[in-house]
C-alpha positions as CSV (number, residue, x, y, z in Angstrom):
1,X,-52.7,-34.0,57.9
2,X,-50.2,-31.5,58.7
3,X,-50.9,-28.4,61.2
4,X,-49.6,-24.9,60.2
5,X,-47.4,-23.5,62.4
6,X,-49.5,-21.5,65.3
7,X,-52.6,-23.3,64.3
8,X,-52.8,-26.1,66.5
9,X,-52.8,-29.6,66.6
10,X,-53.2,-31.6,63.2
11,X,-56.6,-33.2,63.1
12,X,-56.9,-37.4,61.7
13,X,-58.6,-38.0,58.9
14,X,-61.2,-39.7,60.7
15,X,-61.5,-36.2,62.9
16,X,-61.9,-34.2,59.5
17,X,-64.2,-36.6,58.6
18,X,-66.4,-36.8,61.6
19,X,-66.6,-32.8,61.2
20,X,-68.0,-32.3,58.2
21,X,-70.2,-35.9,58.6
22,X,-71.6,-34.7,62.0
23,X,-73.6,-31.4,60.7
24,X,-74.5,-33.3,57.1
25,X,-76.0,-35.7,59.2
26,X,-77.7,-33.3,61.4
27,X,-79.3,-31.5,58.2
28,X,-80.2,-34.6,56.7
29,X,-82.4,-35.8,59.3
30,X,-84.0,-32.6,60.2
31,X,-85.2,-32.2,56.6
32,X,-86.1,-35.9,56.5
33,X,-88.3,-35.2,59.5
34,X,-89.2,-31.8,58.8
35,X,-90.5,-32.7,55.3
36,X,-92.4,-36.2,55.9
37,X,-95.5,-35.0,56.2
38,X,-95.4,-34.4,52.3
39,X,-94.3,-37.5,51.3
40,X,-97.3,-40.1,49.8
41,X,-95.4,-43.3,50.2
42,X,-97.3,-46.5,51.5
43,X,-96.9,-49.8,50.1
44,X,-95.0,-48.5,47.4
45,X,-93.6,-45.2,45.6
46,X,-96.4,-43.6,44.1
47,X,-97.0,-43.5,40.4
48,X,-97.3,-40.1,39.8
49,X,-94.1,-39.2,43.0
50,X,-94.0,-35.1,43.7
51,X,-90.9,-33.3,44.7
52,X,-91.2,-34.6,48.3
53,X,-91.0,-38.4,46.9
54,X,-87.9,-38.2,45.3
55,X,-86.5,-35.7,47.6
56,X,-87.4,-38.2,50.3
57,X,-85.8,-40.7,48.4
58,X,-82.5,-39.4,47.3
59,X,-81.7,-37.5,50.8
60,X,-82.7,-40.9,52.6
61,X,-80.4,-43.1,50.7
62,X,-77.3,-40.2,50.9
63,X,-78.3,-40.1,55.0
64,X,-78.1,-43.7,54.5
65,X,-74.2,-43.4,52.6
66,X,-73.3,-40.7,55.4
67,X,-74.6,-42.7,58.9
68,X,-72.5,-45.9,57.6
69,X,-69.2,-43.8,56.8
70,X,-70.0,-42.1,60.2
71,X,-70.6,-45.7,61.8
72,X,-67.3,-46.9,60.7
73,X,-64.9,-43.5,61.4
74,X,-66.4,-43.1,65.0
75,X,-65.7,-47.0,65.6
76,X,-61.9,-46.8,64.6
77,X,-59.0,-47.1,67.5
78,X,-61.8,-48.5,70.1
79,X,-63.7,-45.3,69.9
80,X,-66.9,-47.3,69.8
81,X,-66.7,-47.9,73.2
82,X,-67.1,-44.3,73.7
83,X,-70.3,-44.9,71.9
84,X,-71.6,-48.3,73.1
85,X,-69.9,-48.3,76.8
86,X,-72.5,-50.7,77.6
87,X,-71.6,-53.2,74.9
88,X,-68.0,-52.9,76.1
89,X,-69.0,-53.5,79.7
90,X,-67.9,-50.3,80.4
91,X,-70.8,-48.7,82.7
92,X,-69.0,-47.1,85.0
93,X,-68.5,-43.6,83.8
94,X,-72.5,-43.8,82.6
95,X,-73.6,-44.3,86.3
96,X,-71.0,-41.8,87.4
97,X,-72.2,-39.6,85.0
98,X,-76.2,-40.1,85.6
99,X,-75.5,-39.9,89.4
100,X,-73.2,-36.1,88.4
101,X,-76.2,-34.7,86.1
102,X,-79.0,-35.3,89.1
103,X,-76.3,-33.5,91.1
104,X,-76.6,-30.6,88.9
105,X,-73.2,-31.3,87.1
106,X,-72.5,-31.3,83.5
107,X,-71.3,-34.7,82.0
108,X,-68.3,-34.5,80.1
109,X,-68.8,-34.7,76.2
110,X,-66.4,-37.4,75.1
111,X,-65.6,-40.2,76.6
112,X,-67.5,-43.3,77.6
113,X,-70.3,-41.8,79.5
114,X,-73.7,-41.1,79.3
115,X,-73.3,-38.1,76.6
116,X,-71.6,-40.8,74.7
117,X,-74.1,-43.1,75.2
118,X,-76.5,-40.7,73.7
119,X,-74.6,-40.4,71.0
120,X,-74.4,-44.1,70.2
121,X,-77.9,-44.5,70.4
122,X,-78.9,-41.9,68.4
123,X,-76.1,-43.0,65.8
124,X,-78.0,-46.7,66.0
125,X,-81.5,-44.7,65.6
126,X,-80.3,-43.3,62.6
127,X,-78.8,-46.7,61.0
128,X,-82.3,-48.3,61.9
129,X,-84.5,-45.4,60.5
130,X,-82.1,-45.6,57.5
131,X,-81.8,-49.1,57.0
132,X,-85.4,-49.8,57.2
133,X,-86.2,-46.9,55.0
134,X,-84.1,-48.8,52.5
135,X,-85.7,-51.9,52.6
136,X,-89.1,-50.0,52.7
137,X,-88.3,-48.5,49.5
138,X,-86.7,-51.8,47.9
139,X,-89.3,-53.9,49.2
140,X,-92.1,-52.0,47.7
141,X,-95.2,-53.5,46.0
142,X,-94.9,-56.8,48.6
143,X,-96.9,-57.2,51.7
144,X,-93.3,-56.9,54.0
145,X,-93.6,-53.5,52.3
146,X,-96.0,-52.5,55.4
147,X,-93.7,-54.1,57.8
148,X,-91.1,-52.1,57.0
149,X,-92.8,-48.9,57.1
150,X,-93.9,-49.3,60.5
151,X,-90.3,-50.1,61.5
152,X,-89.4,-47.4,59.7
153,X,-91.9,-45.3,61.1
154,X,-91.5,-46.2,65.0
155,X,-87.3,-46.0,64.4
156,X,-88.3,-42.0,63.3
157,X,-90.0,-41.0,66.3
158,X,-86.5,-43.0,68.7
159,X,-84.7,-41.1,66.4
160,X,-86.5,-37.8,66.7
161,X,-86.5,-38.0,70.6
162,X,-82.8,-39.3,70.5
163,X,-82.4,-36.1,68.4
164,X,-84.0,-33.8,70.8
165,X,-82.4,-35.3,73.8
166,X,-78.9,-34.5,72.0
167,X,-79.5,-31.0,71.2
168,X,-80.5,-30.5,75.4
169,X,-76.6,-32.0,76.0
170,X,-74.7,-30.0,73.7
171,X,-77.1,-27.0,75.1
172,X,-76.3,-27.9,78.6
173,X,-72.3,-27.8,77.2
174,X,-73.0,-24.6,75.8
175,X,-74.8,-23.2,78.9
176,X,-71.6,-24.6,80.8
177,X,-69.1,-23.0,78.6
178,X,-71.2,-19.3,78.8
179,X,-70.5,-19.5,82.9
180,X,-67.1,-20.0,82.6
């Protein structure tokens, strides 16, 4: 993509991409969470599903569709690492980061450090609560059923601190960018 003259630098694809999958994302697990509590769904999809069901459903399998195209754009030109610095054997910047925010300083927000850490691991939460969600719903009627919903189940509430733990970093960012 091209910049207009004035208007910056061009964004990637993979940058426009990540823009618009990042807040979809963000939606689409805070209404999974936020509606839950309505939805009747044990071993298998109820007979007579409400509103909630099929919601739950629908906006599961598209979170589903979104956290895999959002898995693949953020792994592209050995971004992952930024993501999984541990898997890369990259710890560095996480321990100099960890050691910075009991200091009192702000970690940076890209980069292979612990903010990015956090960001991998909530991206992984959300693959496992999707994934499992999936083969909750396909699996339904069978014993593994059960299995699957408590996977399901115990990924929501990693996910839902992973979640919370995010929205304190970007806070702390924003906090950071208010002082200067």
């Amino acid at each position: 993509m091209r910049s207009r003259q004035g208007t910056g630098p061009a964004l990637s694809r993979r940058e426009v991409i990540n823009a618009h999958l990042h807040p979809l994302l963000a939606v689409l697990a805070l209404w999974l969470v936020a509606t839950s509590p309505w939805v009747s769904m044990f071993r298998r999809f109820p007979a007579e599903p409400g509103f909630f069901d099929y919601a739950h459903v629908v906006v599961g399998a598209l979170a589903l569709l979104c956290a895999l195209v959002y898995s693949a754009t953020v792994a592209q030109a050995g971004r992952w690492k930024w993501f999984f610095p541990w898997a890369a054997g990259e710890t560095g910047a996480m321990a100099r980061d960890l050691t910075g925010a009991l200091q009192g300083k702000v970690p940076p927000a890209d980069g292979p450090g612990l903010y990015g850490a956090i960001k991998g691991l909530l991206l992984l939460a959300m693959l496992v609560t999707a994934l499992t969600g999936a083969a909750w719903f396909v699996a339904q009627g069978a014993q593994v059923a059960l299995t699957f919903r408590e996977w399901h189940t115990a990924a929501v509430r990693v996910l839902i601190i992973l979640l919370l733990v995010h929205v304190a970093a970007v806070a702390t960012h924003l906090i950071e960018l208010l002082r200067d």
